[in-house]
C-alpha positions in Angstrom: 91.4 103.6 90.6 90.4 103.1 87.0 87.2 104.0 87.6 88.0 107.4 88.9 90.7 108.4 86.5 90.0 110.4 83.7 93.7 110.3 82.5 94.2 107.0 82.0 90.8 106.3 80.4 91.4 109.4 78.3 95.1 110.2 77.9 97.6 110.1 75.7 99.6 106.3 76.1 103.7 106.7 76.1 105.4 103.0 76.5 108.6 102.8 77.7 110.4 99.7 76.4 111.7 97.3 78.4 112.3 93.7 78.1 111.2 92.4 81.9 109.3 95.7 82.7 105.8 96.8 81.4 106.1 100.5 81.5 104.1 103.0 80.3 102.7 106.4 81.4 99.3 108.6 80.5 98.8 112.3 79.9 96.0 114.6 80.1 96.8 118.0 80.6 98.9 118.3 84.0 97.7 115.1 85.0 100.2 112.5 84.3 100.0 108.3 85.8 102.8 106.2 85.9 102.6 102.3 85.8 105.6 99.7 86.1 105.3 96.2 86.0 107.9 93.5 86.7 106.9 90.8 84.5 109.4 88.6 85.7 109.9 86.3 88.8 113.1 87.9 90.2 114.2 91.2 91.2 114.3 93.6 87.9 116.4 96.5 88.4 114.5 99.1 86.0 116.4 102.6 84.8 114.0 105.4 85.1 113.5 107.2 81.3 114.9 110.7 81.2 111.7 112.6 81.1 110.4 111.1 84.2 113.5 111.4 85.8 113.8 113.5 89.3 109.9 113.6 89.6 107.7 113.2 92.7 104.8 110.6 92.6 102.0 109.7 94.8 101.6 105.7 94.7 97.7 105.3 94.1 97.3 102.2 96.1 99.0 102.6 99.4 99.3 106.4 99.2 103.2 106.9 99.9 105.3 109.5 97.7 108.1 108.5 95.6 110.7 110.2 94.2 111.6 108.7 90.7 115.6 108.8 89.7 118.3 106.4 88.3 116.9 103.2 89.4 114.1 101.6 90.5 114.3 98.1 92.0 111.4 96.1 91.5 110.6 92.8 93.4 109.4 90.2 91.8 105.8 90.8 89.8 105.8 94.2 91.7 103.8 96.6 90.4 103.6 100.6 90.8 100.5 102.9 89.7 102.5 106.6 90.3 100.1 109.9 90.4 102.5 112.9 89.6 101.8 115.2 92.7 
């Protein structure tokens, strides 16, 4: 994925703080990837930051949309890499 995406090797690095979620988004124009981490061994319920609220994202790695809003659970050490669609 990181080989192929000019955002994250280029765009602009927002982090969202969090104390048992690495969070953190880059821009590039319209282009926009999100990635959460659970840092922690046990389930992390994560509230989603008010500008990426009610958004749709494509998960690079399996493919499958998501809809980000409220809260995210997060299993433990799951990780998400979100495409904005």
């Amino acid at each position: 994925f990181y080989d192929s995406s000019k955002v994250v090797k280029e765009g602009v690095l927002s982090i969202y703080d969090h104390a048992s979620v690495a969070a953190f988004s880059f821009r590039l124009d319209t282009e926009v990837v999100v990635i959460l981490v659970n840092t922690k061994n046990a389930v992390v319920n994560y509230t989603i930051p008010s500008d990426l609220g009610n958004t749709s994202w494509t998960e690079a790695i399996s493919d499958v949309s998501i809809t980000l809003s409220g809260e995210l659970n997060l299993t433990p050490y799951e990780f998400l890499i979100l495409k904005n669609n």
